[in-house]
Structures are given as structure tokens and as C-alpha cells.
C-alpha positions as CSV (number, residue, x, y, z in Angstrom):
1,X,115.4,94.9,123.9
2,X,111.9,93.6,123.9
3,X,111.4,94.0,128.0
4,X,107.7,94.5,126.8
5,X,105.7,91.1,127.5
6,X,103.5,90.4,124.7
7,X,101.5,87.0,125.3
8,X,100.2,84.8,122.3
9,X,96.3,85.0,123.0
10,X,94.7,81.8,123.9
11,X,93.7,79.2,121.3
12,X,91.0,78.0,122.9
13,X,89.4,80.4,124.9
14,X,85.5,82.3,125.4
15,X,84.8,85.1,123.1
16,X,85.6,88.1,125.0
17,X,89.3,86.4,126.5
18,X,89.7,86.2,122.5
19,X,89.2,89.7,121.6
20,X,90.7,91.2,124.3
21,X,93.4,89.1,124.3
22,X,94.2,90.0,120.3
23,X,93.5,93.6,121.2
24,X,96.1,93.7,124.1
25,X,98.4,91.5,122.0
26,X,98.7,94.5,119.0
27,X,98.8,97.3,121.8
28,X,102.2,95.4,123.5
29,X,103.2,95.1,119.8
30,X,102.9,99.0,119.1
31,X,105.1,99.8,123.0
32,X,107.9,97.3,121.2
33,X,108.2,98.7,117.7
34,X,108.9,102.1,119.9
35,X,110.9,100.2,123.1
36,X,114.8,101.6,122.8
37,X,114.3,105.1,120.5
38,X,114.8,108.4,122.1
39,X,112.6,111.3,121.4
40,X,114.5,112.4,118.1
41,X,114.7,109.1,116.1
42,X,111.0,108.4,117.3
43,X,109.9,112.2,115.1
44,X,111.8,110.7,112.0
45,X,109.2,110.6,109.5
46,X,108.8,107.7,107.3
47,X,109.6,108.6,104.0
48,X,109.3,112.2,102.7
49,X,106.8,113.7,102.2
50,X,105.0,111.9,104.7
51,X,105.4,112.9,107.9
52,X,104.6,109.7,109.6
53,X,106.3,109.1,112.9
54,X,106.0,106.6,115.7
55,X,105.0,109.2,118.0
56,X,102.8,110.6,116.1
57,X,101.5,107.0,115.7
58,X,101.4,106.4,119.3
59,X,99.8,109.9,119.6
60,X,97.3,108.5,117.0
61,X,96.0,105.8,119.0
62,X,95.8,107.1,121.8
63,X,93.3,109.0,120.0
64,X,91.8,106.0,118.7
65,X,91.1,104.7,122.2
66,X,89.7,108.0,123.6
67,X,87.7,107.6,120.3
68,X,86.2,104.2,120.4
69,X,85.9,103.4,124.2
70,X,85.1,107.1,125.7
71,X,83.0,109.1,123.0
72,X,81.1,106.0,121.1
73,X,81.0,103.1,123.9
74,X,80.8,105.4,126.8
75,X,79.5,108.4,125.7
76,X,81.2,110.7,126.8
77,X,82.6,114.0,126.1
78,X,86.2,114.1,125.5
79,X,87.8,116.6,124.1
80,X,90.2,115.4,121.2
81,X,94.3,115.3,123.0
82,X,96.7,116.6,120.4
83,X,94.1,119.6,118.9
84,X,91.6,120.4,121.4
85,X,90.0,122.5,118.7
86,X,89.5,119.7,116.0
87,X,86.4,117.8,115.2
88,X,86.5,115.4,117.7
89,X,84.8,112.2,115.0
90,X,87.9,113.0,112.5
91,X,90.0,110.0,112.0
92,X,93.1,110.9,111.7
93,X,94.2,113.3,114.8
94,X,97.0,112.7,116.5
95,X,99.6,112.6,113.7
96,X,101.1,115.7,113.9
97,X,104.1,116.5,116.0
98,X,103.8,119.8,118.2
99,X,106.8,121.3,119.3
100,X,108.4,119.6,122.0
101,X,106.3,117.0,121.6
102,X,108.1,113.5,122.8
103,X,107.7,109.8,122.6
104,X,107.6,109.7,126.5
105,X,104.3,111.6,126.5
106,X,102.9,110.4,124.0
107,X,103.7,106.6,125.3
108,X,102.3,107.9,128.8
109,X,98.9,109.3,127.2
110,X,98.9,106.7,125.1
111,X,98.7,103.9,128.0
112,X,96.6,106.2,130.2
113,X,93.6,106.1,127.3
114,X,94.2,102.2,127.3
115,X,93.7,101.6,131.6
116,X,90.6,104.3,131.1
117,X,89.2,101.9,128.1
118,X,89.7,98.7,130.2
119,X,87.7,100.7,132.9
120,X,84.9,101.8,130.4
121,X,84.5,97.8,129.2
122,X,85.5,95.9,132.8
123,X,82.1,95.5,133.3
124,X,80.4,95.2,130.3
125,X,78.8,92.6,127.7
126,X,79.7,92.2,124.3
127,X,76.8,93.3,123.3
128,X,75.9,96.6,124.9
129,X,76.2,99.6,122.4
130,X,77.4,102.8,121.9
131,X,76.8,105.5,119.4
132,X,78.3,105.7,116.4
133,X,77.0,107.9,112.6
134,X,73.7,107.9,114.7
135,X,73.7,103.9,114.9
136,X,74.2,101.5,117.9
137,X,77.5,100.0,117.8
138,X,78.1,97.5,120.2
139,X,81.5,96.6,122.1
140,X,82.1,93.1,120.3
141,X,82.2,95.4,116.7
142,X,84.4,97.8,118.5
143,X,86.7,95.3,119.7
144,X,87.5,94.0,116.3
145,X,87.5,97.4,114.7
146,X,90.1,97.9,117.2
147,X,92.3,94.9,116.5
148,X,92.0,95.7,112.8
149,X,93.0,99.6,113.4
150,X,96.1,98.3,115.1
151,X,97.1,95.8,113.2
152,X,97.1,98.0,109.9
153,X,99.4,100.8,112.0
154,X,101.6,98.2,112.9
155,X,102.3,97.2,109.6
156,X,103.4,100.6,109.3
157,X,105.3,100.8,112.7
158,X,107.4,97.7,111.0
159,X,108.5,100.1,108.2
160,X,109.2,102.7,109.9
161,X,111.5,101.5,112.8
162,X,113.1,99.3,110.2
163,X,113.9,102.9,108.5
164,X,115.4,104.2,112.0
165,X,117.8,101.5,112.9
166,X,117.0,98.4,110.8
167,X,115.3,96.6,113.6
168,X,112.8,94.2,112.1
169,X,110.6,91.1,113.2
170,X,108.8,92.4,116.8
């Protein structure tokens, strides 16, 4: 297991290396909490009633990212993945499980949003902004919401592969 490289960001680096360093570092962490389940232990849900899964997780941020880096930095309009019909600001798509629905897919969606966000920001400064509750928001205050967003999940990707097969400490 862990085949996933995951880097220590730098200790002394500039700003940006930093964030998108800490970023990248919490995405590799999210691929290796999922790295060696098949499709059925990946749709256990945590604990009942929840029905929190790793892929619905993974489908979750790859909401996130369309989110943050296409619709507010970019500004662009991207349909929501998992519900094409839901509000496309709610928070919390991408949980749910369709049928058929597999941790593949979601993986491959998943890293297709992140190479589209790198893209969106390549070029960029810290400080240009998108749109956000009808405010500027700028990419360095994206960045960080970002590292906090996964950071929380993966607190909960901990519990829950530790539920599926007792794997701990990735």
C-alpha cells in the first residue's frame, strides 16, 4: 500500500510553494485513505445513520474544487457533477451514492477537477479575486479555505477506513 507519493511541504519556502504545497499534501492524503478498497467497501457508510462514504467523500470534493476554483475564482458556469439539478452554491453535494456509482469514477472526476483547478490558478497571483456572497474573494483566502476543507474530511476519511479494514495512520 501507499504507492500514492505525498511530499512533506517545504519548511522554508515563498508563500504560494506553501499553500499549494499544504493543499496538494491533503489531496495525496484523501487518494491514500481510499488507495486498496474496491467499489463495495469504499460505499460502506460510516456509522448508521449516516451515510457517509469515501466515495461519496471523494465525490464531495471534487465538488469542492469545481466549487472554489471554477464558479468563484474563475467564474464560470459549471453545472454541479453528482445533481445537475441542485443549487450549484450548496455545500454539501456530492455525498450521495447514485446507483452504480464507484470509487473509480469518482477518483477519476475527482482528479480531473484538481488538473482543471491547477489550470485556473497556474497563472495567477495570490491576490486576484473571485466572487463569492457578492464579495471579492481572492485565491490566497481560497487556498487556505481549501486546506482547511480537506483537512476536516480527512479527519473523517481516518474513521471511516479505520471502520472498513482497520487501516490507520496515512
Amino acid at each position: 500500500m501507499n504507492a500514492i507519493e505525498r511530499p512533506l511541504p517545504p519548511l522554508n519556502a515563498d508563500e504560494r510553494t506553501v499553500l499549494e504545497s499544504w493543499l496538494d499534501f491533503h489531496r495525496a492524503t484523501l487518494a491514500m485513505k481510499c488507495e486498496g478498497l474496491d467499489d463495495g467497501q469504499a460505499a460502506v457508510a460510516s456509522v448508521p445513520p449516516s451515510g457517509f462514504t469515501l466515495t461519496g467523500l471523494v465525490q464531495h470534493m471534487a465538488e469542492v474544487e469545481r466549487n472554489w476554483f471554477r464558479r468563484v475564482f474563475a467564474g464560470e458556469q459549471a453545472p454541479p457533477i453528482y445533481d445537475p439539478q441542485a443549487d450549484p452554491s450548496a455545500p454539501d453535494g456530492g455525498f450521495e451514492l447514485a446507483e452504480g456509482a464507484t470509487l473509480h469514477d469518482a477518483l477519476a472526476t475527482w482528479q480531473g477537477e484538481i488538473a482543471r483547478a491547477r489550470e485556473l490558478c497556474a497563472d495567477r497571483a495570490l491576490t486576484d479575486a473571485g466572487r463569492f456572497m457578492e464579495q471579492d474573494v481572492n485565491l490566497r483566502w481560497i487556498y487556505v479555505h481549501m486546506i482547511e476543507e480537506y483537512a476536516r474530511h480527512n479527519g473523517h476519511a481516518d474513521l471511516v477506513r479505520e471502520r472498513i479494514d482497520g487501516t490507520t495512520g496515512v
